[in-house]
Backbone as CSV, one residue per row, in Angstrom:
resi,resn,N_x,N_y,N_z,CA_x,CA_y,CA_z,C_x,C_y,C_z
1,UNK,145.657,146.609,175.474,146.633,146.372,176.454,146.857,147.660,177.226
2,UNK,146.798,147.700,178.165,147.056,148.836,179.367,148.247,148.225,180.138
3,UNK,149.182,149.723,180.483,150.131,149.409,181.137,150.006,150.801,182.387
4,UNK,150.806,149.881,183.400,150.462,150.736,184.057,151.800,151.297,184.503
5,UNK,152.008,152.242,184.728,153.399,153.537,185.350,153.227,153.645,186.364
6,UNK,154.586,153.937,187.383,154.437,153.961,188.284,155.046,155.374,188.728
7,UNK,154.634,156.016,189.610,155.001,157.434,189.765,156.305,157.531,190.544
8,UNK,157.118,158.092,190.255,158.770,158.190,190.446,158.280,159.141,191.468
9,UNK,157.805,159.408,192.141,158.053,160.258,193.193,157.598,159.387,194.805
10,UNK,157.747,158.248,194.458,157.331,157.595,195.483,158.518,157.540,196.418
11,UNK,157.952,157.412,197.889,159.209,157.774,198.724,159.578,158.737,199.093
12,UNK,159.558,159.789,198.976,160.066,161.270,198.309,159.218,161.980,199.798
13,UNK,158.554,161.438,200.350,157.515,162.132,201.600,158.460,161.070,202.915
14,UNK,159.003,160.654,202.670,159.946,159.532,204.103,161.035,160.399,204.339
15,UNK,161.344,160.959,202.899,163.051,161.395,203.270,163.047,162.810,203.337
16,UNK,161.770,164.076,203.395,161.379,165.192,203.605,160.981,164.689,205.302
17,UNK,160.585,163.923,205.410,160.198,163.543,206.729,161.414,163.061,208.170
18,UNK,162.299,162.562,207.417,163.476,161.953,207.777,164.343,163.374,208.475
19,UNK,164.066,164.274,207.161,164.920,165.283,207.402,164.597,166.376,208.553
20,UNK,163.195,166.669,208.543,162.536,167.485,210.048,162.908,166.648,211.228
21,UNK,162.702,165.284,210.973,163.180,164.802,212.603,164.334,164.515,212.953
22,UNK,165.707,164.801,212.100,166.989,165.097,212.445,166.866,166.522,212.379
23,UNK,166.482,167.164,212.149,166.561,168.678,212.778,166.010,168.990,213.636
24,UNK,164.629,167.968,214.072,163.823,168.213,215.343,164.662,168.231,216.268
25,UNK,165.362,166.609,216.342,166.606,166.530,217.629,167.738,166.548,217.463
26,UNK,168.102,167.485,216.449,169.272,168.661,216.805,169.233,169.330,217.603
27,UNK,167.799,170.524,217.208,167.501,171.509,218.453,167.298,170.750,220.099
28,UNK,166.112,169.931,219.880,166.191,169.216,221.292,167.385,169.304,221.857
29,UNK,168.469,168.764,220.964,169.652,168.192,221.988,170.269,169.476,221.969
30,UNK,170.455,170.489,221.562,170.921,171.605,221.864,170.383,172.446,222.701
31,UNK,169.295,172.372,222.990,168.334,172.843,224.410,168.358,172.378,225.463
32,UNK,168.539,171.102,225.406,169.120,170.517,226.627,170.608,170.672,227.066
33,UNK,171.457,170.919,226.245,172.666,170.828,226.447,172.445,172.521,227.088
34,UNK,172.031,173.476,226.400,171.938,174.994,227.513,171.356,175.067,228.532
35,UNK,170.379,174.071,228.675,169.692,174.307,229.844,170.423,173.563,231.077
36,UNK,171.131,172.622,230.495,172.555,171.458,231.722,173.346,172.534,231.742
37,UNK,174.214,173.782,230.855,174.912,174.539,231.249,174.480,175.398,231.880
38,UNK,172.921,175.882,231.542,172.919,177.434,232.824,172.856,176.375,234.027
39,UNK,172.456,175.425,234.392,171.839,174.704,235.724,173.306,174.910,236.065
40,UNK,174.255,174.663,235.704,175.519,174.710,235.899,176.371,175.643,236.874
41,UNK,175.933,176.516,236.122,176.517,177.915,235.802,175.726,178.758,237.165
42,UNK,174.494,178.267,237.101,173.747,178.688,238.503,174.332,178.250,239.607
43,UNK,174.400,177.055,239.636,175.206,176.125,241.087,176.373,177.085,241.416
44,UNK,177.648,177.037,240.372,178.837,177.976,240.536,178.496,179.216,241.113
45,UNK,177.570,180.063,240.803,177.235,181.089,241.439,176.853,181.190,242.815
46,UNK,175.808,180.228,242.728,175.522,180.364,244.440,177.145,179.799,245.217
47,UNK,177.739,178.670,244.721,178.341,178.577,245.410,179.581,179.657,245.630
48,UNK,179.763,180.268,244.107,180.824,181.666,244.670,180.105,182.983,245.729
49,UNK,178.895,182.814,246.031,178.261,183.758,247.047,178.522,182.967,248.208
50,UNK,178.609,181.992,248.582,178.599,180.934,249.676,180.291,181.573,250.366
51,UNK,181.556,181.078,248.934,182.835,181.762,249.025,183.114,183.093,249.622
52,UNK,181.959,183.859,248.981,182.157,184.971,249.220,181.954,185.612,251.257
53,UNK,181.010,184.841,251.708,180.417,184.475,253.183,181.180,184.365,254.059
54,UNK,182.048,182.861,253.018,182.870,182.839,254.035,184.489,183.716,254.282
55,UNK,184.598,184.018,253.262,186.074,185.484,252.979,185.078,186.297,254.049
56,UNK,184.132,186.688,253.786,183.529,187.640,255.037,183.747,187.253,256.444
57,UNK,183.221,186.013,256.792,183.548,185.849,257.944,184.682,185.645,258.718
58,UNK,185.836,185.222,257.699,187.110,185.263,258.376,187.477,187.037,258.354
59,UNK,187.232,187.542,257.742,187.542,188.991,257.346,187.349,189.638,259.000
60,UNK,185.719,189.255,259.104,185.288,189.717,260.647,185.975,189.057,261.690
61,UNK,186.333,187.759,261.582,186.805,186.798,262.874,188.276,187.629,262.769
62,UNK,188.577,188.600,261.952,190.454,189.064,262.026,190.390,190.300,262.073
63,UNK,189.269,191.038,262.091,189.037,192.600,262.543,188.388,192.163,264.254
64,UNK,187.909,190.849,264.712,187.817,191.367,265.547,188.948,191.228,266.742
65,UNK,189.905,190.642,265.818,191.048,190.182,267.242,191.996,191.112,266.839
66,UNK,191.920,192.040,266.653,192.648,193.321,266.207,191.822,194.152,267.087
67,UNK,190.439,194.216,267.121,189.821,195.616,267.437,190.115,195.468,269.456
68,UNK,190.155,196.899,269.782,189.495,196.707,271.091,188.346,196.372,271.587
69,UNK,188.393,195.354,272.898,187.260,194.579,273.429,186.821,194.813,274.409
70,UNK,185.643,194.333,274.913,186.060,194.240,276.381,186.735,193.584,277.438
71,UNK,186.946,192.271,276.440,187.746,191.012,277.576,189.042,191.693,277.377
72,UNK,189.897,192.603,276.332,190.898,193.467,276.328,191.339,194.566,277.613
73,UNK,189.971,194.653,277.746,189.771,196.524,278.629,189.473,197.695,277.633
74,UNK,189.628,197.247,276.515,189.270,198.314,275.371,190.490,198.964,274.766
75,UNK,192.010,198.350,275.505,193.140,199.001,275.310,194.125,198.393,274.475
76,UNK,195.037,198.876,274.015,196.257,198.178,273.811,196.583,197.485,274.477
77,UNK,197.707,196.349,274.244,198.235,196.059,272.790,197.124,195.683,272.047
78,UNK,197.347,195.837,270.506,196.680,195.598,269.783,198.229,195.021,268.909
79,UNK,197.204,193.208,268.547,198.275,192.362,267.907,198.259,191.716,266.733
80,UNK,198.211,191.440,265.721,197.144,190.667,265.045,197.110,189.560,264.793
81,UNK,196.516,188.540,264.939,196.181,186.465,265.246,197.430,186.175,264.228
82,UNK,197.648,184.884,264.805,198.455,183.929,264.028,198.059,184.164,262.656
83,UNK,199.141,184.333,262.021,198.849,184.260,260.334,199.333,183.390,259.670
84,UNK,199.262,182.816,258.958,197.938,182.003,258.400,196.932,181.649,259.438
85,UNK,195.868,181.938,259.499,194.724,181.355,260.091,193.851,180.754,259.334
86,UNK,193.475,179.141,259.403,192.411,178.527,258.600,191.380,178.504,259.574
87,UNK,190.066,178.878,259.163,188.890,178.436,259.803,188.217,177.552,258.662
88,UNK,187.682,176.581,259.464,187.013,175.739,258.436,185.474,175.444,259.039
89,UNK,184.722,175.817,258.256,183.511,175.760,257.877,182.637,174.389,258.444
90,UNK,181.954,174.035,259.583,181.091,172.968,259.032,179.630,172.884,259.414
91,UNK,178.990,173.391,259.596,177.842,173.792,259.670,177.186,174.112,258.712
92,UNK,176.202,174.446,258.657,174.793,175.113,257.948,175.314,175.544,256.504
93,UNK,174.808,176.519,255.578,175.368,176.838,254.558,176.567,176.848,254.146
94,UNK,177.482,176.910,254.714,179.378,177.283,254.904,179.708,175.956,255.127
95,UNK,178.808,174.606,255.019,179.662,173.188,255.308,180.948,173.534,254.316
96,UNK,181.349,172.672,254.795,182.929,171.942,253.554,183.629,173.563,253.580
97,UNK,183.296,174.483,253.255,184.104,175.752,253.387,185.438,175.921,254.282
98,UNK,186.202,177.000,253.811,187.214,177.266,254.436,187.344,178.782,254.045
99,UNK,187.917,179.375,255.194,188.630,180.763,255.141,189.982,180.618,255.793
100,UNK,190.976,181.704,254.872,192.621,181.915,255.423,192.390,183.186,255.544
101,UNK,192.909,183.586,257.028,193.242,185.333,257.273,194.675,184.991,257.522
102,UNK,194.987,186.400,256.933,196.529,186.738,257.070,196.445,188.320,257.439
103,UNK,196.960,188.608,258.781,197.145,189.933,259.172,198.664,190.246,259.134
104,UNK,199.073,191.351,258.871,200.096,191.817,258.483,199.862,193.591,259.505
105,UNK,200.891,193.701,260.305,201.111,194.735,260.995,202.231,195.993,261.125
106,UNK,201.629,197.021,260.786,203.040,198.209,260.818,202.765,198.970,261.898
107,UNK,203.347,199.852,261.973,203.309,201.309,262.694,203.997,202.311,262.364
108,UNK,203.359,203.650,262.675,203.939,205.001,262.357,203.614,205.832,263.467
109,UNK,204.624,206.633,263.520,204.278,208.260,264.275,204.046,209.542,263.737
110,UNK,203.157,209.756,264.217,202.666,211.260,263.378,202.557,212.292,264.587
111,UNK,203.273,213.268,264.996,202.642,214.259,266.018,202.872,213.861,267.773
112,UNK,203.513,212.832,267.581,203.978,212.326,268.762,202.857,211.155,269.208
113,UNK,201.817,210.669,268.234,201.226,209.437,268.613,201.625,208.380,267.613
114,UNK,201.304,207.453,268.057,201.519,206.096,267.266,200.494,205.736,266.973
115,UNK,200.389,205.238,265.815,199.214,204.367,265.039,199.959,203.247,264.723
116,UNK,199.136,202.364,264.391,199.385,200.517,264.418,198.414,200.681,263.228
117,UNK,198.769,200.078,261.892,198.052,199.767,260.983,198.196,198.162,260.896
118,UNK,196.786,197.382,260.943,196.461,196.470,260.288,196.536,195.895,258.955
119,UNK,196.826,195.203,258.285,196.237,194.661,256.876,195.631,193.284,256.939
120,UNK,194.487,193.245,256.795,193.664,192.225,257.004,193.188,191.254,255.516
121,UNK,193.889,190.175,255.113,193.157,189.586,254.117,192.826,188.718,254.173
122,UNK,191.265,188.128,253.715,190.651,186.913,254.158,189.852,186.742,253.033
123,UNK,190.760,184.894,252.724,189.955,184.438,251.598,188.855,182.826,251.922
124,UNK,188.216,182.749,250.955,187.157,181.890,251.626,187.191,181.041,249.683
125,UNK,187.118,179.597,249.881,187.025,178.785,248.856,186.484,177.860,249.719
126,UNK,186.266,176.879,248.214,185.285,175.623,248.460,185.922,174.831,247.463
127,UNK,186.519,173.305,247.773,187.008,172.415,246.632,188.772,173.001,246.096
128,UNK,189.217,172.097,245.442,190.460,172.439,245.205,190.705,172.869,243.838
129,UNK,191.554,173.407,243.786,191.897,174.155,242.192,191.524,173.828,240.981
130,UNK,191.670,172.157,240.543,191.693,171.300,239.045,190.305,170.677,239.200
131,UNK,189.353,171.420,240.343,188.058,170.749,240.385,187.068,171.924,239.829
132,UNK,186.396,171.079,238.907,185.512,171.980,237.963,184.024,172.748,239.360
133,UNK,184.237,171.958,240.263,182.911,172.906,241.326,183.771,173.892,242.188
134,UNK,185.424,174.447,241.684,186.200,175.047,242.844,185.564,176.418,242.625
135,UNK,185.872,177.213,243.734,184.946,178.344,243.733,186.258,179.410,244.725
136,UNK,186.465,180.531,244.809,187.454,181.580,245.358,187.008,182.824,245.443
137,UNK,186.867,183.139,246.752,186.971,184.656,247.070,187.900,185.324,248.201
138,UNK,187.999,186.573,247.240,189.276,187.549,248.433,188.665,188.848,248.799
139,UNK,188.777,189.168,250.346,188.279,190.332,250.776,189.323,190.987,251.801
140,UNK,189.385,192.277,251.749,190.785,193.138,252.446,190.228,194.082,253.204
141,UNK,190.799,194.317,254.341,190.197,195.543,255.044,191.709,195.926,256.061
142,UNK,191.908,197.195,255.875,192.693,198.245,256.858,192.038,198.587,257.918
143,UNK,193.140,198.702,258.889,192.249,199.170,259.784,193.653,199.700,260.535
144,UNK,193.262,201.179,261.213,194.481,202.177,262.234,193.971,202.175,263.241
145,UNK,195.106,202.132,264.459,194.352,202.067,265.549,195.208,203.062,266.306
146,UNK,194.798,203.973,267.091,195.991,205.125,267.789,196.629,203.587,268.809
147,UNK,197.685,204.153,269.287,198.788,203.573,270.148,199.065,204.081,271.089
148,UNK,199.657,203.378,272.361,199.978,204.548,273.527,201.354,204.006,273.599
């Protein structure tokens, strides 16, 4: 009479096997999940350089209605634009954008001339505050101008 046994280790190669391919797509899904955050994280960037463009360009659009011109004569008065000023963006790279300048104006005498100081700040965003694509930049520039 022969009997036959059966080897207890049967099976034992499914659930070593089982176990690499829940760790396979662990990693998978954790590689994908960094690679959806830098893609992310890239977008935000360009678009805070975009922000940044446009804080520049209002910055310039409020140094130049301060500076002397020629449609001025090159002279005083020197005044500085409505403040708050919104420019809004819709064109080419700067769509949907917006910039606020706010000029703020003093003066002093030194020596028997007058200077007119400027304060120029101009910010440039995209999207509103509680929105995960909102984006903000602030840029400042002084500027003295003699007086007559």
């Amino acid at each position: 009479m022969t009997t036959c046994i059966a080897p207890r280790e049967k099976g034992f190669s499914i659930v070593a096997a089982l176990f690499v391919v829940v760790i396979l797509a662990l990693i998978g899904s954790y590689i994908v999940s960094i690679s959806a955050l830098t893609n992310t994280s890239e977008n935000l960037n360009i678009q805070g350089v975009k922000a940044y463009y446009a804080a520049k360009s209002g910055l310039e659009w409020g140094v130049y209605k301060v500076a002397p011109s020629a449609a001025s004569g090159g002279g005083a008065p020197y005044n500085c634009p409505a403040s708050p000023t919104n420019l809004t963006f819709t064109q080419g790279g700067l769509n949907g954008f917006t910039s606020t300048v706010t000029c703020t104006q003093s003066s002093f005498t030194e020596a028997g001339a007058t200077y007119h100081i400027f304060q120029i700040k101009a910010t440039g965003q995209y999207g509103t505050v509680d929105n995960i694509d909102y984006v903000f930049r602030e840029l400042y520039a002084n500027i003295i101008q003699p007086g007559v």
